[in-house]
C-alpha positions as CSV (number, residue, x, y, z in Angstrom):
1,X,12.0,21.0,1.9
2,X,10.7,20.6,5.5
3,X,8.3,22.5,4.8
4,X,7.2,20.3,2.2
5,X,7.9,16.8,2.9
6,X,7.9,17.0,6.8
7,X,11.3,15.4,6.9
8,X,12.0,16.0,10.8
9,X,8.4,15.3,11.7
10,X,7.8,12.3,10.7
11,X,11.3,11.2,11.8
12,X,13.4,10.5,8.9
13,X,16.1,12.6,7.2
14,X,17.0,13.7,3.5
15,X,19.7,11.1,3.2
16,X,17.2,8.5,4.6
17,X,14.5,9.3,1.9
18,X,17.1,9.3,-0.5
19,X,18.6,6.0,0.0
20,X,15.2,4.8,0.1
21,X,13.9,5.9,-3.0
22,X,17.0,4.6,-4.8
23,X,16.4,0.8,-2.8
24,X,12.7,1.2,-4.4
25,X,13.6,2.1,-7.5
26,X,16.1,-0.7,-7.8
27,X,13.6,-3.2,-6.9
28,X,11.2,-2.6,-8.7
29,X,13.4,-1.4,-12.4
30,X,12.3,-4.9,-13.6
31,X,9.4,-4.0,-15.1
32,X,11.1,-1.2,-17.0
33,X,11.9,-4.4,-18.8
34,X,9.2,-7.1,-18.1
35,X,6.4,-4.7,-19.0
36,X,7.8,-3.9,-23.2
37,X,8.3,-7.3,-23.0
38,X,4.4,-8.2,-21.7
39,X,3.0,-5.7,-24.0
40,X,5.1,-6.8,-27.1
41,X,3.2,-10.2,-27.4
42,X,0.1,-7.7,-28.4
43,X,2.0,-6.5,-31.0
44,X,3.2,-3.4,-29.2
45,X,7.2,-2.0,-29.9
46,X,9.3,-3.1,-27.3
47,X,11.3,0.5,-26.9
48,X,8.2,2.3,-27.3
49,X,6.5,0.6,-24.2
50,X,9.8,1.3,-22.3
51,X,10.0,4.9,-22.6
52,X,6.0,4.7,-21.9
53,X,6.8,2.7,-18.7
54,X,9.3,5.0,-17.8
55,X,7.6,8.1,-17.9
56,X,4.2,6.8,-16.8
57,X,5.9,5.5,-13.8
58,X,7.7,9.0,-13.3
59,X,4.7,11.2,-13.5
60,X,2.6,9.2,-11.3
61,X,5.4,8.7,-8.7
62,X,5.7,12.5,-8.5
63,X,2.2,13.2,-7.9
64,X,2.4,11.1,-5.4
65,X,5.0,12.6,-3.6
66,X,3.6,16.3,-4.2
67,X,0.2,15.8,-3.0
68,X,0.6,12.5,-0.8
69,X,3.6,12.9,0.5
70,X,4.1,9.3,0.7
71,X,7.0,6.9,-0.3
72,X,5.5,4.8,-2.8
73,X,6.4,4.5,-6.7
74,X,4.0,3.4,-9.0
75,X,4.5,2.1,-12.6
76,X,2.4,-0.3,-14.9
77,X,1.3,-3.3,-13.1
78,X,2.3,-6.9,-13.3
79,X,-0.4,-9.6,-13.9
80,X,-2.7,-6.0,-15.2
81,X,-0.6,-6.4,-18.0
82,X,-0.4,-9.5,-18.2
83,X,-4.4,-9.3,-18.7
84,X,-3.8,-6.9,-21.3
85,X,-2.0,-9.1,-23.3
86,X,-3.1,-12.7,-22.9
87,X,-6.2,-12.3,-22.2
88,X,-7.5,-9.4,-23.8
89,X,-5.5,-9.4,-27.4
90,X,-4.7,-13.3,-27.4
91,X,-7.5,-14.3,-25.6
92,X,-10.5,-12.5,-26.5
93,X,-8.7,-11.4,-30.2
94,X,-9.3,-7.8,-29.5
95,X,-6.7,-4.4,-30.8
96,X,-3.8,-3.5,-28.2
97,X,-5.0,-0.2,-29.0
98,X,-8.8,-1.9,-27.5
99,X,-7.3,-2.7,-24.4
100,X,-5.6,0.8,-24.1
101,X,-8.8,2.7,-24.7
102,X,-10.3,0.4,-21.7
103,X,-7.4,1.0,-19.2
104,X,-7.8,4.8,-20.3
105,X,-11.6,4.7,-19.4
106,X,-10.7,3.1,-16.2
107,X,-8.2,5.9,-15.0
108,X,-10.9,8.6,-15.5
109,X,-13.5,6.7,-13.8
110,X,-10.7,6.0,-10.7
111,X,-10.5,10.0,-10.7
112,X,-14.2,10.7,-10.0
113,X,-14.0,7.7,-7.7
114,X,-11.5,9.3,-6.2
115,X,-12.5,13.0,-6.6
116,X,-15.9,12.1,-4.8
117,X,-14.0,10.0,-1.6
118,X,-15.4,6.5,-3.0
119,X,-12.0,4.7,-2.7
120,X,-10.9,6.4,0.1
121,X,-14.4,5.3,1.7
122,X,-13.7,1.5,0.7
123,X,-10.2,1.3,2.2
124,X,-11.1,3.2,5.5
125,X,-14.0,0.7,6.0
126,X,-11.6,-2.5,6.2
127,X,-11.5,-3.3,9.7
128,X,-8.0,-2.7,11.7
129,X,-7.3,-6.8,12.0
130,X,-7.5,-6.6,8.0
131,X,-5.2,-4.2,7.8
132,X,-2.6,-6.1,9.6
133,X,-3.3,-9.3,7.8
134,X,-2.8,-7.4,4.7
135,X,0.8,-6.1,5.8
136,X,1.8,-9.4,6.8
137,X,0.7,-11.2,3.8
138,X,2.5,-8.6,1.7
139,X,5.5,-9.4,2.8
140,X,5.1,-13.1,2.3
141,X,3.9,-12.5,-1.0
142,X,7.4,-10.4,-1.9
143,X,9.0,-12.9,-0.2
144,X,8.1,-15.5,-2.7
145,X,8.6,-12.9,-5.5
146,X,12.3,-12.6,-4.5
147,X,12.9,-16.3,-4.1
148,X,11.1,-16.8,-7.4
149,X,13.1,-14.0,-9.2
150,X,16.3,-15.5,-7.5
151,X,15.9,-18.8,-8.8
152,X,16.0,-20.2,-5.1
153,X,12.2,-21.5,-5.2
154,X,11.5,-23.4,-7.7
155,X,8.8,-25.7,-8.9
156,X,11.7,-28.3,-10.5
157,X,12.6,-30.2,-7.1
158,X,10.4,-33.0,-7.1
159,X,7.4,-31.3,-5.0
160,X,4.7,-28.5,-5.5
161,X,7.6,-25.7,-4.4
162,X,10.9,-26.3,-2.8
163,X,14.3,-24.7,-2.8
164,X,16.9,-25.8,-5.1
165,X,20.1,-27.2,-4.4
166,X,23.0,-24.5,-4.2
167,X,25.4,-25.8,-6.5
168,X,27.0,-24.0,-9.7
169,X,24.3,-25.1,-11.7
170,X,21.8,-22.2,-9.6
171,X,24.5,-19.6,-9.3
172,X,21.8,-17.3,-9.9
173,X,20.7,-18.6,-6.2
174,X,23.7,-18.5,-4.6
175,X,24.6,-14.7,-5.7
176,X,21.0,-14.0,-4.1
177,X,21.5,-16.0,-1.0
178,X,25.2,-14.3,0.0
179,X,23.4,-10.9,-0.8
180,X,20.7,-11.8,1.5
181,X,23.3,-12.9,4.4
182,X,25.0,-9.8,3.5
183,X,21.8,-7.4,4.0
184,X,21.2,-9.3,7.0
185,X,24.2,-8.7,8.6
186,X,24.7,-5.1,7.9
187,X,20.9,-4.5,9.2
188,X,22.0,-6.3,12.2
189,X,25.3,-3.6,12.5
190,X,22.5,-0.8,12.1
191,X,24.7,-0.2,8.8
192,X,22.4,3.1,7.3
193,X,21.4,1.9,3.8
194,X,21.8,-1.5,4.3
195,X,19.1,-2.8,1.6
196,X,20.5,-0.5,-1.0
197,X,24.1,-1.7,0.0
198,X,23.3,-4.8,-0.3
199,X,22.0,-4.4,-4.1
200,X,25.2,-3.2,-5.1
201,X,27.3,-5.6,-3.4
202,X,25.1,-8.6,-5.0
203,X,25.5,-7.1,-8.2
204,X,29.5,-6.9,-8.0
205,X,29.4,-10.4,-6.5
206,X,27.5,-11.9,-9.5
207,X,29.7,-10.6,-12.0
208,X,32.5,-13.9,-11.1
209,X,29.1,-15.8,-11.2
210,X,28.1,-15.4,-14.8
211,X,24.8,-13.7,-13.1
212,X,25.8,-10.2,-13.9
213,X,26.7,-9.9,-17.3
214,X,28.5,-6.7,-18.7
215,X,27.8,-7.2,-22.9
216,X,31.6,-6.1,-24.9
217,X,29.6,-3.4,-26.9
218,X,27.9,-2.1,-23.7
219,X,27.6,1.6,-23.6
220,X,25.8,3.4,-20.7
221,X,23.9,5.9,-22.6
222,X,20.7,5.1,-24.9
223,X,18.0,7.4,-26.8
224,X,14.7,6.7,-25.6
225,X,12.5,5.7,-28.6
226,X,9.0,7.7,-29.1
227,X,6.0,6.4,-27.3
228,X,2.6,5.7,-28.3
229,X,0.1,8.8,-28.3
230,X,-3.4,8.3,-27.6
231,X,-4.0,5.6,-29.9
232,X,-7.6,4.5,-28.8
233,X,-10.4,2.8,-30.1
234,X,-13.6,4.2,-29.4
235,X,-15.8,1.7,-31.7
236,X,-16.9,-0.8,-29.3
237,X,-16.8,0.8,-26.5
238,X,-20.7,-0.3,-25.8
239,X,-20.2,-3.7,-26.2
240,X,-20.2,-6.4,-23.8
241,X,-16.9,-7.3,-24.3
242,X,-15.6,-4.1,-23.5
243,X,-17.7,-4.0,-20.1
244,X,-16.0,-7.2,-19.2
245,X,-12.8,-5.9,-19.6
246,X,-12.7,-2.5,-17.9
247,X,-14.6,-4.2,-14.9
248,X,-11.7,-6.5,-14.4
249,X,-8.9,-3.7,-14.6
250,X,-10.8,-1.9,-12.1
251,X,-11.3,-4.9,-9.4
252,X,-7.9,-6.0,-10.1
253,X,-5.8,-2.2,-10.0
254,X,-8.6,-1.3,-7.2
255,X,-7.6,-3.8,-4.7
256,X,-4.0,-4.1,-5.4
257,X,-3.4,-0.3,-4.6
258,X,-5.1,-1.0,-1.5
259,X,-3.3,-3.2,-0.5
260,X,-0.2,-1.8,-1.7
261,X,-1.3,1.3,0.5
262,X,-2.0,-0.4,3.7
263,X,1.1,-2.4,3.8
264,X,3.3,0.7,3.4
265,X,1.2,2.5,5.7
266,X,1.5,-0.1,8.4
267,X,5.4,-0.4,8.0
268,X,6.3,3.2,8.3
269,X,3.2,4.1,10.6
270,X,2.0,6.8,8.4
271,X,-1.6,6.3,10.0
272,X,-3.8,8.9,11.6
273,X,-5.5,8.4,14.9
274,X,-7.5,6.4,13.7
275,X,-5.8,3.8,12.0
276,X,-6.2,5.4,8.8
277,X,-3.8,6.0,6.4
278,X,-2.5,9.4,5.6
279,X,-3.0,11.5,2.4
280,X,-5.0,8.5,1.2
281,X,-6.8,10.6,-1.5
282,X,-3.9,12.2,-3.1
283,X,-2.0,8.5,-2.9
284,X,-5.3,7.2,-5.0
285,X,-5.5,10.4,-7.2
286,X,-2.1,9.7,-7.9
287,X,-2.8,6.1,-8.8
288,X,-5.9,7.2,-11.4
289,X,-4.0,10.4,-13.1
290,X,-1.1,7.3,-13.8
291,X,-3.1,5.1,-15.6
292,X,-4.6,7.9,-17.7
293,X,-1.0,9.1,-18.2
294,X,-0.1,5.4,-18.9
295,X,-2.8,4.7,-21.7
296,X,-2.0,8.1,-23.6
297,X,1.4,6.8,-23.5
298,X,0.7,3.4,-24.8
299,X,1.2,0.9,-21.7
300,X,-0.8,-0.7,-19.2
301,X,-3.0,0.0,-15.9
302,X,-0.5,2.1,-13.8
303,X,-0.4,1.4,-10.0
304,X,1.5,1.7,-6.9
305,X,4.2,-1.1,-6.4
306,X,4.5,-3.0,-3.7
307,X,8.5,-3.0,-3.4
308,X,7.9,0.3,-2.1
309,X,8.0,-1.2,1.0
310,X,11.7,-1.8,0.4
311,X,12.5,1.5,0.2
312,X,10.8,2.0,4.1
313,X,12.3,-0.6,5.0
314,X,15.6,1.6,4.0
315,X,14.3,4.6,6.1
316,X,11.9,5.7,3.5
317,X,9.0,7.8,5.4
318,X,8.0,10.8,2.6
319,X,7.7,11.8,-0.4
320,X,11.2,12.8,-0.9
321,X,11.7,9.1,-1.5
322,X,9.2,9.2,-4.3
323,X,10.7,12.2,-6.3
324,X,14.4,10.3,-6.0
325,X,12.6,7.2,-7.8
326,X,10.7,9.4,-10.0
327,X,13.9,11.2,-10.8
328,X,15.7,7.5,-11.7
329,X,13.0,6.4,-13.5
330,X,13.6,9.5,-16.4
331,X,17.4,8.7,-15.8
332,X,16.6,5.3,-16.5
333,X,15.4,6.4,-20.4
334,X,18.7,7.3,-21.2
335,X,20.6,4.9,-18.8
336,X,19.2,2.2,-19.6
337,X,22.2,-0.5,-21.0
338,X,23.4,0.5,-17.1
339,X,20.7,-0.4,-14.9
340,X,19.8,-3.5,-16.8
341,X,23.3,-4.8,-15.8
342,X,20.9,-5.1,-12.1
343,X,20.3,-8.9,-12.3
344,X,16.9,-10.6,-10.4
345,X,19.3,-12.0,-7.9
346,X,20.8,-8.7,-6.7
347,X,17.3,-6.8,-6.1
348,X,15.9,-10.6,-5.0
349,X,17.3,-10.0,-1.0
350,X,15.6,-6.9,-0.9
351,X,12.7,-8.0,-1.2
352,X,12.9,-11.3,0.7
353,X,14.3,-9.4,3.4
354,X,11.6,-6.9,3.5
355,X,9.3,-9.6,4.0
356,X,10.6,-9.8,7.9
357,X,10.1,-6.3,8.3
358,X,6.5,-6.4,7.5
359,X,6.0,-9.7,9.5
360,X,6.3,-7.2,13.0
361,X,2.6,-6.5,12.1
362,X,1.4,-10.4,13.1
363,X,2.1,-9.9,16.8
364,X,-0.6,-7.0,17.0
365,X,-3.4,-9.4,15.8
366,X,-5.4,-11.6,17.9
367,X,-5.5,-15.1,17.0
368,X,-7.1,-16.0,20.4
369,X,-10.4,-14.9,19.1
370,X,-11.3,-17.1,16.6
371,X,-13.5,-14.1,13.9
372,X,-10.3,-11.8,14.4
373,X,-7.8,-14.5,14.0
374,X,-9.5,-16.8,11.1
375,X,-9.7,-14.2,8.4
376,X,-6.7,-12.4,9.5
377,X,-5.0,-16.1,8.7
378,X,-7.0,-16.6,5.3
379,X,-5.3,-12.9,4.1
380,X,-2.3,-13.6,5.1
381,X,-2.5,-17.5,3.4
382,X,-3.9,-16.3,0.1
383,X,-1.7,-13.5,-1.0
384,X,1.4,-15.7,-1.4
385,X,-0.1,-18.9,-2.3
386,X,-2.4,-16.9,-4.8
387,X,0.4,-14.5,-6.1
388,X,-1.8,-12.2,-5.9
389,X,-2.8,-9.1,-3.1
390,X,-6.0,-8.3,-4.5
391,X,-7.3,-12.2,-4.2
392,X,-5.9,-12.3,-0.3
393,X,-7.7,-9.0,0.4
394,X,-10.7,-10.8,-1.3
395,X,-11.3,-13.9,0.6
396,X,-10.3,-12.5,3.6
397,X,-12.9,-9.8,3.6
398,X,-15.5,-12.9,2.6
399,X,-13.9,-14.7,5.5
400,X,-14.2,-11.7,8.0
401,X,-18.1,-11.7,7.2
402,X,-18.9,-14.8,7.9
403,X,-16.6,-15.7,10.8
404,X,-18.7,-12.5,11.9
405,X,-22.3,-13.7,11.0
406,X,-20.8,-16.9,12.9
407,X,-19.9,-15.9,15.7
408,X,-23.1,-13.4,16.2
409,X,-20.8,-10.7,16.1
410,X,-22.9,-8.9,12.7
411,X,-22.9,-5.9,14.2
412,X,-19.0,-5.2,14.4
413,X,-18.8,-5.6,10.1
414,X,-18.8,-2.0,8.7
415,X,-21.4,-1.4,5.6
416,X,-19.2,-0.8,3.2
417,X,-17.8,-4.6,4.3
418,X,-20.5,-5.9,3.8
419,X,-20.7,-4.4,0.6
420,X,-17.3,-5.1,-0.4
421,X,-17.6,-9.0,0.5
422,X,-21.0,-9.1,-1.6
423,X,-19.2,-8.0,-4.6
424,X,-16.0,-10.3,-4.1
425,X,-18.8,-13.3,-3.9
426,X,-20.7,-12.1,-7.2
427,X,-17.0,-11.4,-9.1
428,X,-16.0,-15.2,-7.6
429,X,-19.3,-16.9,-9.5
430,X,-18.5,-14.7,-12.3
431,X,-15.5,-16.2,-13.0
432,X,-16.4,-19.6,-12.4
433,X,-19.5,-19.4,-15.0
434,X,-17.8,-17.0,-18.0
């Protein structure tokens, strides 16, 4: 296993990678039920999209920990299926089974991207400052995800975003906010686990709550219904529309896996001397074989979740981590009545808490000099007030060029930078003119 995973070298140890694995999977099981439930308004089957997400998310997670040796889980991505569905079906009145043969496309042309070192070329060019910002801005962005999912931040209060008052009518806050002061304190005791600990606990807690329900016929066990198999549509796959479409999953998935990537790679220092991060190819080739896993299966863009970084945040350093999460992810098919018993509120502190780990980065950037610090600020800004990673990575890099061009400092912006911020600025005016 040493051997394999380089356990002892890279400082962690089998019940570290463990623990973490199970803290990632945990935060991020939602979408085992959020993603039927997207894909369902395109006329999809609920329980066929679960076991689709489940074993999409499995495969891809294990090919990341075999040839990346990395702790990140993938599955299908929020606000990629969310595109699927209301914009592509309901929007544009196109066939789930349209959108499916786009996202298929996509995968296979993400595995020539990055058989050939294209996307490793792209994320390698993004200066070191960026990197940072990114990290930082990740964890704000979870942040807000947890208090969102929590019920603590809410738009209701009177003013754009606030925190709600913590009274029995937002018991769903309070569960999250003892959870979170319970985290806190047994990271502060060095208590191994901690994160994962704290799920649990939340979860007993919010059973006297109301905010963990147990249902009187619940049974543990569940048959995993059949998936979808390759059910494409290859007629208008020349058309303009379907151009459109596969150009946006491939901005969107692009940038939020590398993003994903560098915010993991930042917490657990999984960089090479040169700031780069490790076994980027296989992390991305993992990526591209789970979205072409995903859309024989019937579900959306697979991609590499950001609550991954809960799981370093738990100790998580290899790939162990990934083949525990991959593990519970096929354990969930048949499980599933058990870990849906896992409310929001309980997985909630995780990720809020995660969100000061990844804040450490912000110290190593300097603000003092203004083309560093300004677009280094703009990443960090966007991604939470955005909700989205790949729209922070995308007016920062913007920003970065022209605080450059600015302050006569051209020369320092890498080519592909400039290429990259020249293709942000074109996909910018093509949104504002479709």
């Amino acid at each position: 296993m040493e051997k394999l995973f380089k356990i002892k070298e890279r400082g962690s140890t089998v019940g570290k990678e463990i623990a973490g694995g199970i803290t990632t999977f945990l935060a991020m099981a939602y979408i085992l039920a959020v993603n039927p439930g997207i894909l369902s308004g395109s006329g999809m089957e609920f329980n066929s999209v679960f076991t689709a997400t489940a074993i999409s998310a499995a495969i891809a997670t294990l090919v990341m920990a075999f040839v990346a040796n990395l702790p990140v889980a993938l599955a299908p991505g929020l606000g990629l299926n969310a595109f699927f569905t209301y914009s592509v079906v309901l929007g544009m009145g196109c066939t789930w089974q349209f959108a499916l043969t786009a996202v298929f496309v996509e995968g296979l042309i993400f595995i020539l991207l990055s058989v050939f070192g294209i996307r490793e070329a792209i994320i390698n060019s993004i200066p070191a400052t960026m990197k940072k910002a990114v990290s930082v801005g990740i964890g704000l962005f979870i942040t807000i995800i947890g208090l969102v999912n929590a019920g603590i931040c809410s738009t209701d209060t009177g003013t754009f975003v606030g925190f709600v008052n913590f009274n029995i009518s937002h018991s769903s806050a309070i569960v999250a906010a003892l959870g979170l002061l319970i985290t806190i304190v047994l990271y502060v005791l060095n208590v191994p686990g901690s994160i994962l600990i704290g799920v649990i606990v939340t979860t007993i807690i919010g059973i006297p709550f109301g905010v963990t329900t147990i249902p009187e016929d619940f049974k543990p066990f569940a048959t995993p219904a059949a998936p979808y198999l390759f059910k494409f549509e290859w007629g208008n796959v020349l058309s303009l529309k379907f151009v459109v479409v596969l150009i946006t999953f491939l901005f969107t998935d692009m940038f939020d896996t590398l993003g994903t990537l560098m915010g993991v790679a930042e917490q657990a220092d999984l960089k090479d001397e040169k700031g780069n991060i490790k076994n980027v190819k296989g992390a991305l080739m993992a990526d591209s074989i789970g979205t072409v896993v995903g859309a024989c299966l019937g579900t959306s863009t697979v991609t590499s979740f950001v609550e991954s970084c809960s799981g370093v945040a738990a100790g998580a350093k290899t790939g162990l981590a990934s083949v525990t999460t991959a593990v519970l992810f096929l354990v969930a098919l048949f499980l599933n009545p058990l870990f849906a018993l896992i409310p929001a509120a309980a997985t909630a502190p995780a990720l809020i808490f995660v969100g000061y780990l990844m804040m450490k980065s912000v110290k190593t950037i300097d603000f003092t000099d203004p083309t560093e610090g300004i677009p280094a600020f703009v990443t960090i800004m966007a991604m939470p007030f955005s909700y989205s990673i790949s729209k922070g990575i995308m007016f920062g890099m913007i920003t970065f060029v022209i605080c450059k061009i600015a302050g006569k400092k051209a020369k320092e912006v890498p080519v592909v930078t400039w290429i990259l911020a020249a293709i942000f600025i074109a996909d910018i005016i093509f949104e504002a003119v479709k």
